[in-house]
C-alpha positions in Angstrom: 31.3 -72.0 40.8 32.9 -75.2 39.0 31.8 -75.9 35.8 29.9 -79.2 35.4 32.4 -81.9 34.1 31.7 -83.2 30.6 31.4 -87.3 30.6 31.6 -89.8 28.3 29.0 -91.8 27.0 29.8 -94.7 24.5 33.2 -93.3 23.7 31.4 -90.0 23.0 31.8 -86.8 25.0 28.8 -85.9 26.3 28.2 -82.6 27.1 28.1 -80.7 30.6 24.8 -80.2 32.4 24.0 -76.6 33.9 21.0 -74.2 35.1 21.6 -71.0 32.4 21.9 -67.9 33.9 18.9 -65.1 32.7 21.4 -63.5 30.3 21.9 -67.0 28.9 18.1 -67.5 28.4 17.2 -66.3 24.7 20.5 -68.7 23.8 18.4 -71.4 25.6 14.9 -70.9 23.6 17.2 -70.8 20.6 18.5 -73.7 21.0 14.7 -75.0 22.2 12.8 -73.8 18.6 16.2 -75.2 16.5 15.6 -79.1 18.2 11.7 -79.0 17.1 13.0 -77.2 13.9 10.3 -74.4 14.5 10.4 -70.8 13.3 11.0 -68.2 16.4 10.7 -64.7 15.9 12.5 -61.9 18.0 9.1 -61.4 19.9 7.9 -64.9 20.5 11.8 -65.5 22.0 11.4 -63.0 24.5 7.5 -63.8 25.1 8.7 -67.6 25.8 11.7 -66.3 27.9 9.4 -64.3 30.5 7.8 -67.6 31.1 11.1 -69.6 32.1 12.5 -69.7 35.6 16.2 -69.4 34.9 17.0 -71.6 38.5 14.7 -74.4 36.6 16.3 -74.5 33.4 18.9 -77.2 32.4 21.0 -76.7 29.4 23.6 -79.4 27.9 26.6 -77.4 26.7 28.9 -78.7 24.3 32.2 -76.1 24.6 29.9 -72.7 25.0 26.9 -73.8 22.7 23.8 -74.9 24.2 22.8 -78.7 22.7 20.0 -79.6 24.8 17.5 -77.8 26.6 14.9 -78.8 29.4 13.0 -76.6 32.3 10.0 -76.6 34.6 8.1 -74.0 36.1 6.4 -74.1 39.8 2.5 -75.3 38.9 -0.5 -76.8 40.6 -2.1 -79.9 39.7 -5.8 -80.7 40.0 -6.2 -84.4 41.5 -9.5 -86.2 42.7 -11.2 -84.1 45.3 -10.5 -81.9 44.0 -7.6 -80.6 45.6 -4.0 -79.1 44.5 -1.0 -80.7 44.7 2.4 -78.4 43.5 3.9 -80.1 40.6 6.5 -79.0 37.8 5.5 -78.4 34.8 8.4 -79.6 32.5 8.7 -77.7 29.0 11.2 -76.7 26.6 12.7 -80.6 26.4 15.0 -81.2 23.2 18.3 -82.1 21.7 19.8 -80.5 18.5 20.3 -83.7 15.9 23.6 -83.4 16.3 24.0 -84.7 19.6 20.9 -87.1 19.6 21.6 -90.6 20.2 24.4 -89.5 23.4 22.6 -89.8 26.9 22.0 -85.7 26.5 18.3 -86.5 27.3 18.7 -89.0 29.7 21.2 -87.2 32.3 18.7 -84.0 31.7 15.8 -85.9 32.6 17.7 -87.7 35.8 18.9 -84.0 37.1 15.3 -82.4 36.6 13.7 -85.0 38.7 16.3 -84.8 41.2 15.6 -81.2 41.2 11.9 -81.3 41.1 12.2 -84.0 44.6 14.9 -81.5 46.2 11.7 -78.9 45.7 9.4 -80.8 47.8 7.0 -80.8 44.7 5.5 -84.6 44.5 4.7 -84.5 40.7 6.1 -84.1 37.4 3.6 -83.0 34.4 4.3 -82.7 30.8 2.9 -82.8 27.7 4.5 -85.0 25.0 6.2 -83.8 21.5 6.4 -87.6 20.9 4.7 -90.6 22.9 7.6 -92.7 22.5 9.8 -91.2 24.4 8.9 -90.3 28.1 7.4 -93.9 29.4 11.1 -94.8 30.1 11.7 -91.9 32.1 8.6 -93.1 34.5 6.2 -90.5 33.3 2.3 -91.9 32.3 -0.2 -90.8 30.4 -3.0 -89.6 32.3 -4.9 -87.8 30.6 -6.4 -88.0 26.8 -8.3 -85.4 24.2 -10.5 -86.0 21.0 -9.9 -83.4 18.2 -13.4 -83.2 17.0 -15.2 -81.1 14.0 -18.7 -80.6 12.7 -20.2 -79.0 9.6 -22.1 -75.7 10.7 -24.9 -76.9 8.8 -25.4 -79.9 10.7 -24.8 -78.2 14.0 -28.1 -78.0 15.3 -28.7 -78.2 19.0 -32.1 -80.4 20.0 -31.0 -79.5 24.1 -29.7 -76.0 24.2 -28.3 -74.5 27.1 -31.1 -73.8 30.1 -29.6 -71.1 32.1 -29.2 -66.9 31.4 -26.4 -64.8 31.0 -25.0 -62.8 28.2 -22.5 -63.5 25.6 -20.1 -60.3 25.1 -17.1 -60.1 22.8 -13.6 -58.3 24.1 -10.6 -57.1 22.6 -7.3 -58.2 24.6 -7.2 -55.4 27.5 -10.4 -56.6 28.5 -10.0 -60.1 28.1 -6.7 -59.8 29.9 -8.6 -58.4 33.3 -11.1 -61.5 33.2 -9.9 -64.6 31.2 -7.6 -65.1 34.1 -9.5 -65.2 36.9 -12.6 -67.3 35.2 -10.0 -69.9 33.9 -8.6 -70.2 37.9 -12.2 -70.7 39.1 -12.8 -73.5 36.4 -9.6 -75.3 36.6 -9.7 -75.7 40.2 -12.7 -78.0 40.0 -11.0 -79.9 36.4 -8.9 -83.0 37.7 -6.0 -82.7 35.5 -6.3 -79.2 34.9 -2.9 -77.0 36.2 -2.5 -73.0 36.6 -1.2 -70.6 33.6 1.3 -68.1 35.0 0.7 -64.5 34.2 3.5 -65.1 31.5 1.8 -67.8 29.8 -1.5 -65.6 30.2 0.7 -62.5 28.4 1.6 -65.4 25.4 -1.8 -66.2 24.8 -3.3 -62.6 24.7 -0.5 -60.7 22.7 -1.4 -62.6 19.7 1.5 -61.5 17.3 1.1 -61.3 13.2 3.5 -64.5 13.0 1.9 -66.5 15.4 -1.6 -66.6 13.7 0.0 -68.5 10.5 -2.1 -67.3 8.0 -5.2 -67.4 10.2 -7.3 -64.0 11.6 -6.8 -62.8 14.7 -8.1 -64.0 18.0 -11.8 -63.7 19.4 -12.1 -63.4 22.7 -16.4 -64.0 23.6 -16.8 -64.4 27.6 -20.3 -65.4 29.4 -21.6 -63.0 31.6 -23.7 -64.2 34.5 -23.6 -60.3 35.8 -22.3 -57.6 34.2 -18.4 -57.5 34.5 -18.5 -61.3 36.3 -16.9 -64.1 33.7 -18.7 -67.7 34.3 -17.1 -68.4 31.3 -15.3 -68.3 27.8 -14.6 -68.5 24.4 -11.2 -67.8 22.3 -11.3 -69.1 18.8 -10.0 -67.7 15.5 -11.3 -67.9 12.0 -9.6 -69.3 8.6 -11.4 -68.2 5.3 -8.5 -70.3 3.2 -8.6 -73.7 4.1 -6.5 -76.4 1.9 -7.2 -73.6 -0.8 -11.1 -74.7 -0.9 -12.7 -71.2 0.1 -14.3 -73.3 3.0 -14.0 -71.2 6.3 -13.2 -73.4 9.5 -13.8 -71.5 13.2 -11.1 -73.1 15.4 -12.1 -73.2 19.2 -8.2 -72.8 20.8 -10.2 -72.1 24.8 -13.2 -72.6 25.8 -13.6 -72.8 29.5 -16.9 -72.9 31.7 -17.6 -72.9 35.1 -21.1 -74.9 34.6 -22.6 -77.2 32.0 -25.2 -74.8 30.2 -22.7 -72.2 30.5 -20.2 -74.8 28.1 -23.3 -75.1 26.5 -24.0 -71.6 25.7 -20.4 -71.1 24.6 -20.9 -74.4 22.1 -23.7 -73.0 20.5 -22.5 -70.2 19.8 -19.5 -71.4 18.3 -21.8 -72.9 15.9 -23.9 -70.2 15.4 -21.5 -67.8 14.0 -21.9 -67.0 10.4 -20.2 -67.4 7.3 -18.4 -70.7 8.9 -18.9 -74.1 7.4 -16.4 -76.0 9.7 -15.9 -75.8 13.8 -12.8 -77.5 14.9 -11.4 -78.3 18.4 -9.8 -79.7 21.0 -12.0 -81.5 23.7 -12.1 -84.1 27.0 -12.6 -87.5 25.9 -16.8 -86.9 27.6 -17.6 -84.0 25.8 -21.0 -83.7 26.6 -21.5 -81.4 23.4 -22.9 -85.0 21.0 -25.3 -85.2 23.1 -26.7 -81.9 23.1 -27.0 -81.8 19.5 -30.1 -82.8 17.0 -27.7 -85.4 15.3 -25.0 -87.0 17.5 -23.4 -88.4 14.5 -22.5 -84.8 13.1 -19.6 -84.5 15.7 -17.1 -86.2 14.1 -14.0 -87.2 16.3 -10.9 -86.6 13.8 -8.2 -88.0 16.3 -7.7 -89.2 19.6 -4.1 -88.5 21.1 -2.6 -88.4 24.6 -2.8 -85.3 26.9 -1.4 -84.7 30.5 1.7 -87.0 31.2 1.7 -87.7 34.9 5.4 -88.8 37.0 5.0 -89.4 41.1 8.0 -88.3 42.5 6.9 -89.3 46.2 4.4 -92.0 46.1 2.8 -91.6 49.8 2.5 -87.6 49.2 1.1 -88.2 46.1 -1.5 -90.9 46.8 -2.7 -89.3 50.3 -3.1 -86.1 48.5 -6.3 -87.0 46.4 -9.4 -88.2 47.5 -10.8 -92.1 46.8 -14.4 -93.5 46.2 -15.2 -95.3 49.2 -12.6 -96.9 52.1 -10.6 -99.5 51.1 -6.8 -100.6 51.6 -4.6 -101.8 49.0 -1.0 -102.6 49.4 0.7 -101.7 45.8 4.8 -102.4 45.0 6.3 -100.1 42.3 9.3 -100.4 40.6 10.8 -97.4 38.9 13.4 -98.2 36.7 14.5 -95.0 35.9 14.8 -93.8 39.6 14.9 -96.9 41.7 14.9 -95.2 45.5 11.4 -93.7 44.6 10.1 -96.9 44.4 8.9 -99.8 46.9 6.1 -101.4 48.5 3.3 -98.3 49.6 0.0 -99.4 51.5 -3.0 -97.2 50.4 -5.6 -96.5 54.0 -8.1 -94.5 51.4 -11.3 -93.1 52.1 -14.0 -90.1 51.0 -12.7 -87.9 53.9 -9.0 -88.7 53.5 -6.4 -90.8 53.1 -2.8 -92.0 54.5 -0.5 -93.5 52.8 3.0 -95.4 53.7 5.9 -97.7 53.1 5.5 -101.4 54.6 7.0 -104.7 54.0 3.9 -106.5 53.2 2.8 -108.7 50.2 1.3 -106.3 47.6 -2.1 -106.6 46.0 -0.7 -105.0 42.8 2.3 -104.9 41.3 3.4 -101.9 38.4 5.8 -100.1 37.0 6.0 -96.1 37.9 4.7 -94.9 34.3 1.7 -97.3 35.1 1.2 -96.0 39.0 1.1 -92.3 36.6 -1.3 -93.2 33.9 -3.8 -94.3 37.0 -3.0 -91.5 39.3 -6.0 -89.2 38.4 -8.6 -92.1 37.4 -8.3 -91.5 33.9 -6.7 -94.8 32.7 -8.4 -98.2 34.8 -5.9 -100.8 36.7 -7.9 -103.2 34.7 -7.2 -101.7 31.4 -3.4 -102.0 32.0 -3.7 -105.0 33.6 -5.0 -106.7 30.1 -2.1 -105.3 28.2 0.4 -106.7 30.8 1.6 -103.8 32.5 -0.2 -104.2 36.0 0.1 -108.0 37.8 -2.3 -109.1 40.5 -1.7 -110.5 43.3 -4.3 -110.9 45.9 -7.8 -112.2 44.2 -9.7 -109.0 43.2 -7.1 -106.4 43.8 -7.8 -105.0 40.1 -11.5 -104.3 40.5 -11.2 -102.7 44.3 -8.2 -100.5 42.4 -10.4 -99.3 39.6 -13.3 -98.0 42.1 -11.3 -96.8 44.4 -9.2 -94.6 42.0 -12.5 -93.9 39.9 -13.3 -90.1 39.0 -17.3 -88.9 37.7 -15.4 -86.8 34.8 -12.3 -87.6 32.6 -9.2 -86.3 33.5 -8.8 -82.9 31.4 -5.7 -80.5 30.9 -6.5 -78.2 28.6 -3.3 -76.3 28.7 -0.5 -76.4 26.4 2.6 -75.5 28.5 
């Protein structure tokens, strides 16, 4: 095979562009952990290397050394319907500091999506180190979560959950044969939720010594509508030396339920456990859990940040595979900057029971960018809402408030999956 040719970019060589071969891959997550600046141990290395598809990976060499890393991984996306659609996942994206500023990240993100499209996949998905960096490659944000905490104390529920069940605690073996399948139920019926390989799965439950940074180890407390059947679960760890103030904080890192009193039950026991003062985690933006509770106010929300970054790679597969609130048509022209034959002029025929969608020459009703048409895509982010900020232009007389219920979803968009 001929080696990629090196080009020049401002007067600079850039460096060649290549899948790595599997012997090549612990070089890869190497040079992955060095760009973030992140510790990697031996273990994690080889844990993160199971979970790359070597075919998928893109590496920027510069002479033999790997400078820039990016891959993606074969996933499923939960849209409006719900329903799947196959989309990549993209991980392991970064550029040592000493060949920043060069293109490296450009030409890796222009051969991924050409990849991705010669797959027959219709999405990209990722989630973003930084949120200045991936609108320009016509990614969106989709998808948002609150990090929220409350003092044990004040974590009194006035509306506890209804339903039965059991609550049963498991070491990893255990939790390995029924995490997995519970979490596959649940994020089926999530929009914006995607799969976890067995890889990612074998990650999560290993739980090394180094990964816990100072922390306890992993709990593992699944719901039990039957003996042996998982509606539901909870992983969390515990930290008895917060910012040196012997305060105890009970970090939720998973909590996944395939009903609301079952998220319920999970919830209150989370604050039920003892010799905690502070429950932290990560949560959709309508976390029922406020509600629920004797005082709403308790729940503090700490930060709210982006989540699931959504790219459509074919815009008629895309749109006609979700599923619309009510029939309507709506005729919308996309430019995409970064990959200008993926754009055009697309007319929506949506409906309840399904949908077409194709490309016309016709005056559109809305006109946006790609990164906008992503942000939109699973109904987490309203046409209106980018529309205000300039984003979205209207050009037929109501176009923006036929957009926004036809695209509407009952719950936010979710991914609660760091890949």
């Amino acid at each position: 095979m001929r080696p990629p040719r090196p080009v020049r970019h401002h007067g600079i060589m850039s460096p060649a562009i290549r899948a790595v071969t599997r012997p090549e891959l612990p070089a890869f997550v190497e040079a992955e952990f060095a760009a973030f600046g992140e510790p990697l141990s031996t273990g994690k290395r080889d844990a993160v290397c199971r979970l790359l598809q070597a075919d998928r990976t893109l590496a920027a060499f510069d002479g033999d050394r790997i400078v820039g890393t990016a891959a993606a991984y074969q996933a499923e996306l939960t849209v409006p319907g719900p329903a799947q659609l196959p989309a990549a996942a993209v991980t392991a994206v970064g550029v040592l500091p000493t060949h920043r500023r060069r293109g490296v990240l450009t030409s890796m993100m222009a051969r991924q999506l050409d990849d991705v499209r010669a797959r027959g996949e219709p999405l990209a998905v990722l989630v973003a180190s930084e949120s200045v960096i991936y609108g320009r490659f016509g990614y969106g944000v989709a998808s948002f979560f609150a990090e929220v905490e409350i003092e044990r104390v004040h974590a009194r529920m006035a509306h506890p959950p209804a339903g039965g069940g059991r609550l049963v605690l498991l070491d990893a073996e255990a939790a390995d044969k029924l995490l997995p399948a519970c979490h596959d139920t649940y994020r089926r019926g999530q929009v914006g939720a995607i799969n976890r390989p067995a890889a990612w799965w074998a990650m999560q439950l290993h739980d090394p010594d180094e990964a816990r940074s100072g922390s306890g180890r992993r709990f593992h407390a699944i719901h039990e509508r039957a003996p042996g059947e998982a509606d539901g679960y909870l992983t969390y760890r515990i930290d008895h030396r917060v910012e040196s103030s012997h305060r105890s904080v009970l970090q939720v890192e998973d909590l996944c339920a395939t009903g609301d009193d079952v998220r319920a039950a999970l919830w209150q026991f989370a604050l039920n456990v003892d010799l905690i003062d502070t429950i932290r985690a990560d949560c959709p933006v309508d976390e029922v859990l406020s509600w629920r509770l004797a005082d709403p106010r308790q729940l503090r929300t700490v930060r709210l940040s982006d989540g699931l970054w959504v790219r459509l790679l074919d815009v008629p597969a895309a749109l006609a595979g979700r599923t619309y609130s009510g029939r309507d048509r709506l005729v919308l022209q996309v430019h995409d900057a970064f990959q200008p034959a993926l754009g055009g002029t697309f007319e929506l025929d949506a409906g309840e029971d399904g949908s077409a969608c194709r490309p016309v020459e016709a005056e559109p009703d809305l006109v946006l960018g790609a990164s906008e048409l992503g942000s939109v895509y699973l109904g987490g982010v309203r046409f209106g809402t980018l529309a205000r900020a300039g984003r979205i232009t209207e050009r037929s007389p109501g176009a923006l408030a036929r957009a926004d219920r036809m695209f509407a979803v009952g719950v936010a968009p979710w991914c609660d999956t760091d890949f």
